[in-house]
Chimera marker file (.cmm) of the C-alpha trace (Angstrom):
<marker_set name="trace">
<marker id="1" x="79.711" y="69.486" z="24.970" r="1" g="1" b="0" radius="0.5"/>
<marker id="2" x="80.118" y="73.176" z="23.604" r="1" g="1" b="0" radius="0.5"/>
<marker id="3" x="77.300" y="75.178" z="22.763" r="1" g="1" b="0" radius="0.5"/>
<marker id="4" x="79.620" y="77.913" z="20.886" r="1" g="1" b="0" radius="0.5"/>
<marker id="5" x="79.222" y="76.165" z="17.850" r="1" g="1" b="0" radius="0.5"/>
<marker id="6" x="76.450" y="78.635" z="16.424" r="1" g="1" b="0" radius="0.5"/>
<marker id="7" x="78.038" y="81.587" z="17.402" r="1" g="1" b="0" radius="0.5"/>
<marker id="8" x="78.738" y="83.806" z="14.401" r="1" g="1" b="0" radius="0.5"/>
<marker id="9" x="82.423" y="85.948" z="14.896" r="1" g="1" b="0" radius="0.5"/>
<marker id="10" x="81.789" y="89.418" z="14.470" r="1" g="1" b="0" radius="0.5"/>
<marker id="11" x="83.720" y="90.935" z="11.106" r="1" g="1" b="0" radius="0.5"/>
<marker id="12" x="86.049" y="93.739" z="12.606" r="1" g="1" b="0" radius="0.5"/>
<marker id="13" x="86.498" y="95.271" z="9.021" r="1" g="1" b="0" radius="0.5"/>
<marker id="14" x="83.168" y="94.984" z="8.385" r="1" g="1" b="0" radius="0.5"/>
<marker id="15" x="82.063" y="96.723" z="11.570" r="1" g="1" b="0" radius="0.5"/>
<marker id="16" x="84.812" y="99.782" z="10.749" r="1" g="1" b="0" radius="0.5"/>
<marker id="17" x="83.701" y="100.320" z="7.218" r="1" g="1" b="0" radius="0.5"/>
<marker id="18" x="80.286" y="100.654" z="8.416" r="1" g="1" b="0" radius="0.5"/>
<marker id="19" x="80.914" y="103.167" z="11.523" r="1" g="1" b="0" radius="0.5"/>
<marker id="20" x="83.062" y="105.053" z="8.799" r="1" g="1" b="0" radius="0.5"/>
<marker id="21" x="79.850" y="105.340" z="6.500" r="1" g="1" b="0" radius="0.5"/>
<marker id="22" x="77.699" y="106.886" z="8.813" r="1" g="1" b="0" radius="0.5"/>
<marker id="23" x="76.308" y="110.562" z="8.030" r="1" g="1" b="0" radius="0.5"/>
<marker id="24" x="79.324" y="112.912" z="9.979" r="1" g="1" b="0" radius="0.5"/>
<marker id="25" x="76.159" y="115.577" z="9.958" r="1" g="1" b="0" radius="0.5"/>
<marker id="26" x="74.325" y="113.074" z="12.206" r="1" g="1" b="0" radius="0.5"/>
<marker id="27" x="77.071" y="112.135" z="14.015" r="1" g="1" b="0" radius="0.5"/>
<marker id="28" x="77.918" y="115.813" z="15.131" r="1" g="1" b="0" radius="0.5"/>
<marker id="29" x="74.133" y="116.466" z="15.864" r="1" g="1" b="0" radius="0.5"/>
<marker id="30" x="74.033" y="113.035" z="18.471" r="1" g="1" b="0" radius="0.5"/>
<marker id="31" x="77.185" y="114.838" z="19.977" r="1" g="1" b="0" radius="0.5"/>
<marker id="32" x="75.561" y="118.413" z="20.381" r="1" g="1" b="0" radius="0.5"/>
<marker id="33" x="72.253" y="117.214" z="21.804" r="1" g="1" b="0" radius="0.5"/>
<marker id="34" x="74.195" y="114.683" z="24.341" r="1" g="1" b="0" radius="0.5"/>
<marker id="35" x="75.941" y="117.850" z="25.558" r="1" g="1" b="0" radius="0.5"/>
<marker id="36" x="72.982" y="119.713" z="25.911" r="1" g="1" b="0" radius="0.5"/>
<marker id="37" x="71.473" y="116.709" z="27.859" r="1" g="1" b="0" radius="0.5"/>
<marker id="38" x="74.600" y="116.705" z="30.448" r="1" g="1" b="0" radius="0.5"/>
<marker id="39" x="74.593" y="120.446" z="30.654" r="1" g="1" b="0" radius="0.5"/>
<marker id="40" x="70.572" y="120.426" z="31.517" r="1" g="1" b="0" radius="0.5"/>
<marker id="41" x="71.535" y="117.034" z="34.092" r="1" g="1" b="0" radius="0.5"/>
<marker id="42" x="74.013" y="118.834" z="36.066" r="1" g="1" b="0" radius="0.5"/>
<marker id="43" x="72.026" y="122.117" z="35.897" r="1" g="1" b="0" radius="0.5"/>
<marker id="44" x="69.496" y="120.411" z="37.533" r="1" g="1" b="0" radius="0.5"/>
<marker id="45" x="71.332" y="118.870" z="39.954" r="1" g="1" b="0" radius="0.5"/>
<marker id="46" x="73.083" y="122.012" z="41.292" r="1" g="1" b="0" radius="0.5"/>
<marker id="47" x="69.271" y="123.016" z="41.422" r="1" g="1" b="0" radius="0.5"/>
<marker id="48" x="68.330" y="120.477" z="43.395" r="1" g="1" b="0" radius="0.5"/>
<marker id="49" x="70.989" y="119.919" z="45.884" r="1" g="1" b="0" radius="0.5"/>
<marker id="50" x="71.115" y="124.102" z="46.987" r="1" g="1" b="0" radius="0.5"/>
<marker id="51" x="67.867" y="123.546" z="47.320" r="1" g="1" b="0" radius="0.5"/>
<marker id="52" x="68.499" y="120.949" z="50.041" r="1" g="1" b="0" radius="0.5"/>
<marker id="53" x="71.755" y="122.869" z="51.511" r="1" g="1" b="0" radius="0.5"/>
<marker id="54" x="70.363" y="126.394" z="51.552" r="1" g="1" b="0" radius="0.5"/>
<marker id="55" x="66.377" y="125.935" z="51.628" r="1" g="1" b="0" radius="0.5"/>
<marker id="56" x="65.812" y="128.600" z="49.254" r="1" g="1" b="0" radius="0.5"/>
<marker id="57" x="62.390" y="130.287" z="49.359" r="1" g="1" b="0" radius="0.5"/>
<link id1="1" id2="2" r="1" g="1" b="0" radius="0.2"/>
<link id1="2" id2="3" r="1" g="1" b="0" radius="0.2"/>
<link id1="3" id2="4" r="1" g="1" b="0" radius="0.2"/>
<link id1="4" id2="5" r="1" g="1" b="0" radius="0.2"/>
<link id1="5" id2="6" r="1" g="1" b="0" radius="0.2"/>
<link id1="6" id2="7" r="1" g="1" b="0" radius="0.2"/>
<link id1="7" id2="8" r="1" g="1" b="0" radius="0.2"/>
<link id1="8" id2="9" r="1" g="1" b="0" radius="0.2"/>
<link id1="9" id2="10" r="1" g="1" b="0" radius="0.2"/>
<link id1="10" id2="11" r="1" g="1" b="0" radius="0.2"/>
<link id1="11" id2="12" r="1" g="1" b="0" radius="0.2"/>
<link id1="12" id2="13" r="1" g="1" b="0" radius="0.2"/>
<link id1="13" id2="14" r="1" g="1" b="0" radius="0.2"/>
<link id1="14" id2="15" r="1" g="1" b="0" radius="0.2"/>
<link id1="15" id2="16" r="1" g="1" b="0" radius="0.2"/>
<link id1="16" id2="17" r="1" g="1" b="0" radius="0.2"/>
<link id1="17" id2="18" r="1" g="1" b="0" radius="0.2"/>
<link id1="18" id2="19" r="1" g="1" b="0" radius="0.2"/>
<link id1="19" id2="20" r="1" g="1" b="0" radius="0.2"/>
<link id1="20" id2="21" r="1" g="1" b="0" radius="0.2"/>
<link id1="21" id2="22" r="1" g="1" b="0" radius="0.2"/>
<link id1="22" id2="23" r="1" g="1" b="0" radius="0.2"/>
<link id1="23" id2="24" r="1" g="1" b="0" radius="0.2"/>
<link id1="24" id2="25" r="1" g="1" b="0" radius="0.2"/>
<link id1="25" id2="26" r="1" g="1" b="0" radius="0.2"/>
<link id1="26" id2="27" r="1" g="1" b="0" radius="0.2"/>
<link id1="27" id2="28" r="1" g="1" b="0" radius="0.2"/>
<link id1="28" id2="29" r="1" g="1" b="0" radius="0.2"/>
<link id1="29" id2="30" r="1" g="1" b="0" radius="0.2"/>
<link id1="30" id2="31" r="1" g="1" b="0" radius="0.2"/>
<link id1="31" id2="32" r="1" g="1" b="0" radius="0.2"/>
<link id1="32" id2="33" r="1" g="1" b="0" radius="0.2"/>
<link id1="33" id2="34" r="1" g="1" b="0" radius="0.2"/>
<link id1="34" id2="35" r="1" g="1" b="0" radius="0.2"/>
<link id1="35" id2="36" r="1" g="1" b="0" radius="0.2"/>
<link id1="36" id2="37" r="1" g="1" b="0" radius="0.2"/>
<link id1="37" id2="38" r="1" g="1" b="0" radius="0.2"/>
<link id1="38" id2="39" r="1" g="1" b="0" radius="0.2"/>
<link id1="39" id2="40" r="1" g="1" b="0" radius="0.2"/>
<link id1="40" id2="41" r="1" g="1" b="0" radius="0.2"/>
<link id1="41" id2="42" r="1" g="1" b="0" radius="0.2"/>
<link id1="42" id2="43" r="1" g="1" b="0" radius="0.2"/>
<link id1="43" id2="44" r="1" g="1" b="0" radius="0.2"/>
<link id1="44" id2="45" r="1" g="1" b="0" radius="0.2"/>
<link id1="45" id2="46" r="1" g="1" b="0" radius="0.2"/>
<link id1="46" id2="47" r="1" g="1" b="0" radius="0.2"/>
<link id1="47" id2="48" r="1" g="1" b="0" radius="0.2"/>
<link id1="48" id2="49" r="1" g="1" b="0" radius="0.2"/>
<link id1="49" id2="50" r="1" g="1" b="0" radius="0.2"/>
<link id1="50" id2="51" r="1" g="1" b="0" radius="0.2"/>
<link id1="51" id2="52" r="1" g="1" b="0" radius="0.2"/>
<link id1="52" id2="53" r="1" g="1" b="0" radius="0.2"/>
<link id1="53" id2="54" r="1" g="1" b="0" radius="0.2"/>
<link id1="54" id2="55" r="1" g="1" b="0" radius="0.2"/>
<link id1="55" id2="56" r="1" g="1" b="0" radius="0.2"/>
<link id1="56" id2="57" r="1" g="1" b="0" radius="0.2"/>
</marker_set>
């Protein structure tokens, strides 16, 4: 009594040929801004936790 027998197998190939058509400009620019978003976290963070530790005024 298997219920797998809708399940659709995903195409490997398929799934390579389209991550190898996507825009490398738009790749690079997902890249850049996910660095600037980890730069700004842990900038914040540092912020934050001095804060705490040396009760800055």
């Amino acid at each position: 009594m298997s219920k797998n027998k809708g399940v659709k197998k995903t195409n490997l190939k398929k799934v390579q040929q389209d991550l190898q058509k996507l825009d490398p400009e738009k790749n690079s620019l997902l890249i850049f801004g996910g660095v600037i978003l980890a730069m700004i976290s842990i900038g914040l963070l540092i912020f934050v936790l001095s804060e705490k530790v040396f009760h800055l005024s």
